[in-house]
C-alpha positions as a Markdown table, in Angstrom:
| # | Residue | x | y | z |
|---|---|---|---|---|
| 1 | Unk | 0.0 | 0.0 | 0.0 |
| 2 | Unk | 1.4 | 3.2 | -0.6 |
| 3 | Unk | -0.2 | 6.1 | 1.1 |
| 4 | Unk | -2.1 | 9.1 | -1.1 |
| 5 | Unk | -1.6 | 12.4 | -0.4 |
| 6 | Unk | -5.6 | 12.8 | 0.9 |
| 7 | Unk | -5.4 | 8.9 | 2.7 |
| 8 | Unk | -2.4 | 9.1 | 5.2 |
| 9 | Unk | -1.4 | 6.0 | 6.7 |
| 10 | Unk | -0.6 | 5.4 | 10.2 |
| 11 | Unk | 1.6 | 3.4 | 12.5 |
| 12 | Unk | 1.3 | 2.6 | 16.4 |
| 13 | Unk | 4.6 | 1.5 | 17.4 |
| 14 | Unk | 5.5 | -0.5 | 20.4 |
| 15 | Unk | 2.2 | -1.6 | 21.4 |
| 16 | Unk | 2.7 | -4.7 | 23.6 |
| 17 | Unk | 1.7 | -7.8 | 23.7 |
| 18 | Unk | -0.9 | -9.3 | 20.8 |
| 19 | Unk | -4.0 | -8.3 | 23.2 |
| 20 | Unk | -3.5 | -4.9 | 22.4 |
| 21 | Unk | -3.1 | -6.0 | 19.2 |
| 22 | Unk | -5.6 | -7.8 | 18.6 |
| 23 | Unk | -7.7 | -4.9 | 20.7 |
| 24 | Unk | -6.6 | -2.4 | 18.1 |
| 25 | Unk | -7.5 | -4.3 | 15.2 |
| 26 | Unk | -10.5 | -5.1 | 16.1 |
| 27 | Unk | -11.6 | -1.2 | 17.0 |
| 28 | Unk | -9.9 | -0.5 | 13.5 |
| 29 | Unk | -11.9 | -3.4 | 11.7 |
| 30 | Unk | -15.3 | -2.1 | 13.6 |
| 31 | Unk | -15.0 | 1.2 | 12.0 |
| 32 | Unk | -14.0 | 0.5 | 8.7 |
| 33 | Unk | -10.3 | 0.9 | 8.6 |
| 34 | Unk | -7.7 | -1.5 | 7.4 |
| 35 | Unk | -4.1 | -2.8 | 8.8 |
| 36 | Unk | -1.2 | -5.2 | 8.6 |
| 37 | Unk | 1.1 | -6.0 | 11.3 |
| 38 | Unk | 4.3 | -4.5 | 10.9 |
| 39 | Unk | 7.5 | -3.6 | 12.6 |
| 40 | Unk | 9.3 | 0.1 | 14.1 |
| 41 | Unk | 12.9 | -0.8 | 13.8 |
| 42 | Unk | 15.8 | 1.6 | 14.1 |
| 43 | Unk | 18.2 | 3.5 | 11.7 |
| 44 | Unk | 20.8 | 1.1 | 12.6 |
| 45 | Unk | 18.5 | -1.9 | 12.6 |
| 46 | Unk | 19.5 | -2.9 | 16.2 |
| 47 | Unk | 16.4 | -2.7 | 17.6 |
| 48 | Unk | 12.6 | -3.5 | 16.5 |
| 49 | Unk | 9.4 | -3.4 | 18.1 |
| 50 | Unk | 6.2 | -4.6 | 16.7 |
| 51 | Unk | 3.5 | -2.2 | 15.6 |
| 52 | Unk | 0.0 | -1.9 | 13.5 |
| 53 | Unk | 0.3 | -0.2 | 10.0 |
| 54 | Unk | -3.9 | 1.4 | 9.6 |
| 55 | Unk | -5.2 | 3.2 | 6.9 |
| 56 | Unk | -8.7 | 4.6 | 6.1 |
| 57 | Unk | -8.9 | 7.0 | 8.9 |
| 58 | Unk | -8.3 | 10.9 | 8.9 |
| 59 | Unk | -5.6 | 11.8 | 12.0 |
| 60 | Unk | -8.5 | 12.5 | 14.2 |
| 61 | Unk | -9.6 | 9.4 | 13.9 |
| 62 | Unk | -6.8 | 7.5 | 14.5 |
| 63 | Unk | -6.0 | 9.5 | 17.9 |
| 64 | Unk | -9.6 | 8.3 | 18.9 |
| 65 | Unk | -8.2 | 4.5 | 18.2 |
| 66 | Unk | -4.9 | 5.2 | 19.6 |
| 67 | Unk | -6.4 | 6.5 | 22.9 |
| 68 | Unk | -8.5 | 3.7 | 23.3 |
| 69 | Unk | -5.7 | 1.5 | 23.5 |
| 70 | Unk | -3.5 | 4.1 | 26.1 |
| 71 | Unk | -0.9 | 4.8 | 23.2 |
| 72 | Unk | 1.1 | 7.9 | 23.5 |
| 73 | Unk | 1.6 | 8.6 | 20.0 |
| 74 | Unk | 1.1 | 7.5 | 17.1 |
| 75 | Unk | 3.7 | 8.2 | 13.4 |
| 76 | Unk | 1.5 | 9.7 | 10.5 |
| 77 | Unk | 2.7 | 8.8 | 6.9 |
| 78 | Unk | 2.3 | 10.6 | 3.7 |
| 79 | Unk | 3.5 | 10.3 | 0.6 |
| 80 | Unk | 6.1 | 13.0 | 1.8 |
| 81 | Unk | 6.5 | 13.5 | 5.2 |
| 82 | Unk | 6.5 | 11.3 | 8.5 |
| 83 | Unk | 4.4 | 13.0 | 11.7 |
| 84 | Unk | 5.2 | 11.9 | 15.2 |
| 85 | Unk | 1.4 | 12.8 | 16.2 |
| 86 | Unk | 1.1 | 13.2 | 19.7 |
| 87 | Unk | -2.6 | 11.4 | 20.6 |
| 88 | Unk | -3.3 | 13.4 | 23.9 |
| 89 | Unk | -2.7 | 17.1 | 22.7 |
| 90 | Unk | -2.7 | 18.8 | 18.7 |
| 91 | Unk | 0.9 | 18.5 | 18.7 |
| 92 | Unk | 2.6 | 17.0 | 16.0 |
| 93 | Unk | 6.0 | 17.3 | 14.8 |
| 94 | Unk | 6.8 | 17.0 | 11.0 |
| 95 | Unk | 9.4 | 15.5 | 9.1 |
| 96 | Unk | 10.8 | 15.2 | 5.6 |
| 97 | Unk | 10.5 | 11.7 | 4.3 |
| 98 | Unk | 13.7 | 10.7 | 2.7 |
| 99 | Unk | 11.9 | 8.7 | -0.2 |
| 100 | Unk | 10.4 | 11.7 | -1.3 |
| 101 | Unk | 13.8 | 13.5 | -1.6 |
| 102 | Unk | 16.4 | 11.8 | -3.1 |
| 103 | Unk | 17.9 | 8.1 | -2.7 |
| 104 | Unk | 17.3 | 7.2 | 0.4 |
| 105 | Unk | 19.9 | 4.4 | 0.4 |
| 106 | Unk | 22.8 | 7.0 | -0.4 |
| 107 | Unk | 21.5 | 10.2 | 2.0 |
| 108 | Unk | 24.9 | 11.6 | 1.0 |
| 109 | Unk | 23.6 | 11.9 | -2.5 |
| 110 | Unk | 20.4 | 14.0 | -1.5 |
């Protein structure tokens, strides 16, 4: 899936253990979103942690999931920027996606 600039897509990392899993999901699934499991893992690839990919919702939305299941934050993806959206407050901070820039592989070359 790749997102479009008027769908975002969303990802809650670290949520622990598959009942919140599975408790996400299923609030996703109810209201007519879609996901696949996926993994947050680190520049360096050292470290990983498992987390829901969602699409179908607007960001307002997805706080409303996100809070259900006591997540912080949630990471916002568009076709060119990543959003660390806070879920308890409007803050969000914005960044530059790499991919939409320049090779991504060779960030020297951007």
């Amino acid at each position: 899936y790749e997102p479009q600039r008027d769908c975002p897509i969303f990802r809650i990392v670290g949520v622990d253990g598959n009942k919140i899993h599975s408790r996400i999901a299923a609030d996703v699934m109810q209201t007519g979103g879609k996901f696949v499991l996926g993994a947050g893992v680190s520049v360096n690839s050292e470290y990983s942690k498992p987390s829901l990919v969602v699409w179908g919702f607007d960001r307002d939305q997805m706080r409303d999931v996100a809070r259900k299941a006591s997540q912080n934050a949630i990471f916002e993806l568009t076709v060119s920027e990543i959003s660390l959206v806070f879920v308890y407050s409007d803050r969000a901070e914005m960044f530059t996606r790499q991919s939409a820039i320049g090779d991504h592989h060779n960030p020297e070359l951007v």
